[in-house]
C-alpha positions in Angstrom: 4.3 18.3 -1.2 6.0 16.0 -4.0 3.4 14.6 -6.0 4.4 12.1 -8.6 1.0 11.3 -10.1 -2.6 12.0 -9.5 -5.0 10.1 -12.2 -8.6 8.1 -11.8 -8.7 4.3 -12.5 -10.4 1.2 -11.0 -9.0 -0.1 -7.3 -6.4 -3.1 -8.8 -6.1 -4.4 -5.4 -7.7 -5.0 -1.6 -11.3 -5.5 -0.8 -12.0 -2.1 -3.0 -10.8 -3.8 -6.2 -12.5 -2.5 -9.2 -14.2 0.6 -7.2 -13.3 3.7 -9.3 -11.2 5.7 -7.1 -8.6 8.9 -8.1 -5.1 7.6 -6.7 -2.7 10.7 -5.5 0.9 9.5 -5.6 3.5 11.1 -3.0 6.9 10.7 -4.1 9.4 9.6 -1.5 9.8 6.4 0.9 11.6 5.9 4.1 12.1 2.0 2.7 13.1 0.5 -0.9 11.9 -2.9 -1.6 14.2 -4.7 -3.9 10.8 -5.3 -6.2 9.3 -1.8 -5.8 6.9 -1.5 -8.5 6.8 2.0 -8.5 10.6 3.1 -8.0 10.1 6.9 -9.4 8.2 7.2 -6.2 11.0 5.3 -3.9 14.0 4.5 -5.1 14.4 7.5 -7.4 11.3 9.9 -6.1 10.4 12.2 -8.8 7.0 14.4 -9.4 5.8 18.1 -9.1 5.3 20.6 -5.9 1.9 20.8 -5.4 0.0 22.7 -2.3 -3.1 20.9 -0.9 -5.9 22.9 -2.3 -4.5 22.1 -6.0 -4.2 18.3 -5.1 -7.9 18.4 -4.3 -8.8 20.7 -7.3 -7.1 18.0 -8.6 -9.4 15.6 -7.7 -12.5 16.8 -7.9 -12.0 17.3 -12.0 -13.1 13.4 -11.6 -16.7 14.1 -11.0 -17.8 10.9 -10.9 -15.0 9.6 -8.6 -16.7 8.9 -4.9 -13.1 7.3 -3.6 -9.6 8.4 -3.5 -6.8 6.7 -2.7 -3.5 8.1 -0.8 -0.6 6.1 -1.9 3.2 6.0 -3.1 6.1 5.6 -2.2 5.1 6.6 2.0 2.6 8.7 1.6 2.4 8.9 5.7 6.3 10.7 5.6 4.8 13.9 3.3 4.4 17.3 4.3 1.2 18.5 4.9 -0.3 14.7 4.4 -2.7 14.8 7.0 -4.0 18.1 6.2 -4.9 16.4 2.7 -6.6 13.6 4.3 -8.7 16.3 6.6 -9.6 18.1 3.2 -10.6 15.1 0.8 -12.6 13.8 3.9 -14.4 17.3 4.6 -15.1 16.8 0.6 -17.1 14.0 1.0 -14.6 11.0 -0.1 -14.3 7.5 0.6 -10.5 7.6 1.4 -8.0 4.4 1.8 -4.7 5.2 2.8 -2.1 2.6 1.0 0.7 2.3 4.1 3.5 -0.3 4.7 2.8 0.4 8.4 5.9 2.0 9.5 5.2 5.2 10.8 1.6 5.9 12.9 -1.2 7.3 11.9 -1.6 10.2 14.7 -5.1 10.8 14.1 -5.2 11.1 9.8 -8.7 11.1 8.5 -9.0 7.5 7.3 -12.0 5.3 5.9 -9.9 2.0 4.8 -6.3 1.6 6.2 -4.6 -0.9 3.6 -1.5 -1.9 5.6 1.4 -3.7 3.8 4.0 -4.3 6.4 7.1 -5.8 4.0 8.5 -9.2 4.4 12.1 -10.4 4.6 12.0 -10.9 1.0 11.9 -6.9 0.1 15.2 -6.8 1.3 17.5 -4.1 -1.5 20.3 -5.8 -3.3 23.4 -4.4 -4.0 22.1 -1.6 -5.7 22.3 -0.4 -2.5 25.2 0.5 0.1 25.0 -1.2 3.7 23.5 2.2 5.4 19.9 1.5 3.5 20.0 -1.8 3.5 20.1 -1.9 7.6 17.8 1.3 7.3 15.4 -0.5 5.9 15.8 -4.1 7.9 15.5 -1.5 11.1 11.9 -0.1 9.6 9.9 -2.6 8.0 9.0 -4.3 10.8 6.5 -2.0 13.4 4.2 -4.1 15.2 3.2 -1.8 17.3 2.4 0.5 14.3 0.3 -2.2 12.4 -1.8 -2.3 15.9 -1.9 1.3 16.2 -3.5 1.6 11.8 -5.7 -1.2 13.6 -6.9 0.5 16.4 -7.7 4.3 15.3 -8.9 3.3 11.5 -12.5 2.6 10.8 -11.7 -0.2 8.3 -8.6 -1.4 7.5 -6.8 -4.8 5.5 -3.8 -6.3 6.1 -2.0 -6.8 2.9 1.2 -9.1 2.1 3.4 -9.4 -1.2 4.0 -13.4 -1.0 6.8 -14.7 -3.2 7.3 -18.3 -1.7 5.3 -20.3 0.7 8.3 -19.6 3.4 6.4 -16.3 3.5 3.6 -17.3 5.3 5.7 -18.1 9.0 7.0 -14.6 8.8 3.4 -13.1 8.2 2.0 -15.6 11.1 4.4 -14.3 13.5 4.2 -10.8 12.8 0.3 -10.9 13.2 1.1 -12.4 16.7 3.3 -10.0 17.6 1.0 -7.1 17.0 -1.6 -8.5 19.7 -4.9 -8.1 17.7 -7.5 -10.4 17.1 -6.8 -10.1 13.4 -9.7 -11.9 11.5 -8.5 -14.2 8.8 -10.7 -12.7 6.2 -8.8 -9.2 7.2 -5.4 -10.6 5.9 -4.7 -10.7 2.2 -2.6 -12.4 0.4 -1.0 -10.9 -2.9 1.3 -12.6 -5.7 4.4 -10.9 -6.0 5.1 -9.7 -9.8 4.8 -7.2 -12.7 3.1 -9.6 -15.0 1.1 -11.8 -15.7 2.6 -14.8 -16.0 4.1 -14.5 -12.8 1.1 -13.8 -11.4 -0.8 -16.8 -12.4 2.3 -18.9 -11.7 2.4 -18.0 -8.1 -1.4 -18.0 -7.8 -1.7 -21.7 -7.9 -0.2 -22.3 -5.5 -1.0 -19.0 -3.0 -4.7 -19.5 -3.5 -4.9 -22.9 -2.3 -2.4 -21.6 0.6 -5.7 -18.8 1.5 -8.2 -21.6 1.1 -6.6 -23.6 4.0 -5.5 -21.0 6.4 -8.6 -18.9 5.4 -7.0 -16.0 4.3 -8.3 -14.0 1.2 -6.7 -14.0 -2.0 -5.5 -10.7 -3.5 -6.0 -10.2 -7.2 -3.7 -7.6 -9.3 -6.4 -5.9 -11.4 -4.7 -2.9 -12.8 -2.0 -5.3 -13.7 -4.5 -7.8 -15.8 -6.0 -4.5 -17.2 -3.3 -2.0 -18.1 -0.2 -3.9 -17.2 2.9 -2.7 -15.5 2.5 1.4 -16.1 2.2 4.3 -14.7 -1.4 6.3 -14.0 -3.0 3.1 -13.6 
């Protein structure tokens, strides 16, 4: 499978933030949000071919390292990506799965499911011809996927970039239309940006948005810490 980057760090965001946790990155994504913060693993996939027993050597170089994180890009659309989860579970890990929700889970060994079904707002720009752009309108939206995640994980978060208060009617919505009792605590809110100061600029106001609607705010700690970089 494509591997763009396996390295150990602290959780930067979810209920896990600041939880050491090795992060392996699968390179490829059936979407390409027009903020992607990691485009060498969506827009322009790049890594190294890598069989499962090496990822998991890999990982276990971290001795200390009790979590691991599946992420990308999609990691759900990689070969063999299931058969990793089975492995790093049979190991002994803590394992979250970082998804936007658009393809099922089909039985995947899963401990946390972080679910970040993508808002109107991800939309691609021109970069992009008309055939990805109505690709991606067509998949970013699953319902029915979002309640599946819910229904066979043992833990999971819903987790939205926000970039305006408009967002929030699109998120309501969506959450009705997956027909779970989702509770408010279980939906996190997260500033959209790659630094700082657009992070605390859009955090006045998104944190007083949580406290009324009593949703939970989602800090950006890798982003505080290390800024905008890779292996972080």
């Amino acid at each position: 499978m494509l591997i763009s980057e396996i390295f150990y760090s602290l959780q930067g965001e979810g209920e896990l933030t600041g939880v050491p946790s090795v992060f392996v990155r699968t390179s490829g994504c059936n979407l390409r949000c027009n903020w992607c913060d990691t485009p060498y693993a969506s827009w322009n996939p790049e890594g190294e071919q890598f069989e499962v027993p090496e990822i998991v050597a890999r990982v276990q170089t971290h001795g200390a390292a009790k979590h691991v994180v599946l992420t990308g890009g999609e990691p759900m659309i990689a070969p063999q990506i299931h058969e990793l989860a089975f492995q790093l579970k049979e190991g002994g890990y803590h394992l979250t799965i970082e998804t936007a929700a658009t393809v099922p889970p089909r039985g995947i060994a899963c401990d946390l499911a972080s679910l970040s079904p993508k808002l109107a707002h991800s939309a691609p720009d021109a970069r992009l011809d008309d055939i990805w752009r109505a690709k991606h309108e067509a998949l970013r939206r699953q319902p029915a996927v979002i309640a599946e995640w819910i229904a066979w994980c043992a833990d999971y978060q819903l987790k939205f970039v926000v970039s305006s208060e408009a967002d929030v009617a699109e998120i309501e919505t969506l959450l009705r239309e997956t027909e779970c009792a989702v509770p408010p605590h279980k939906i996190l809110l997260m500033p959209e940006g790659t630094t700082l100061e657009t992070l605390r600029a859009r955090a006045a106001w998104l944190s007083e948005l949580c406290k009324a609607r009593g949703f939970r705010y989602a800090h950006r700690l890798h982003v505080e810490l290390y800024g905008n970089k890779r292996g972080t």
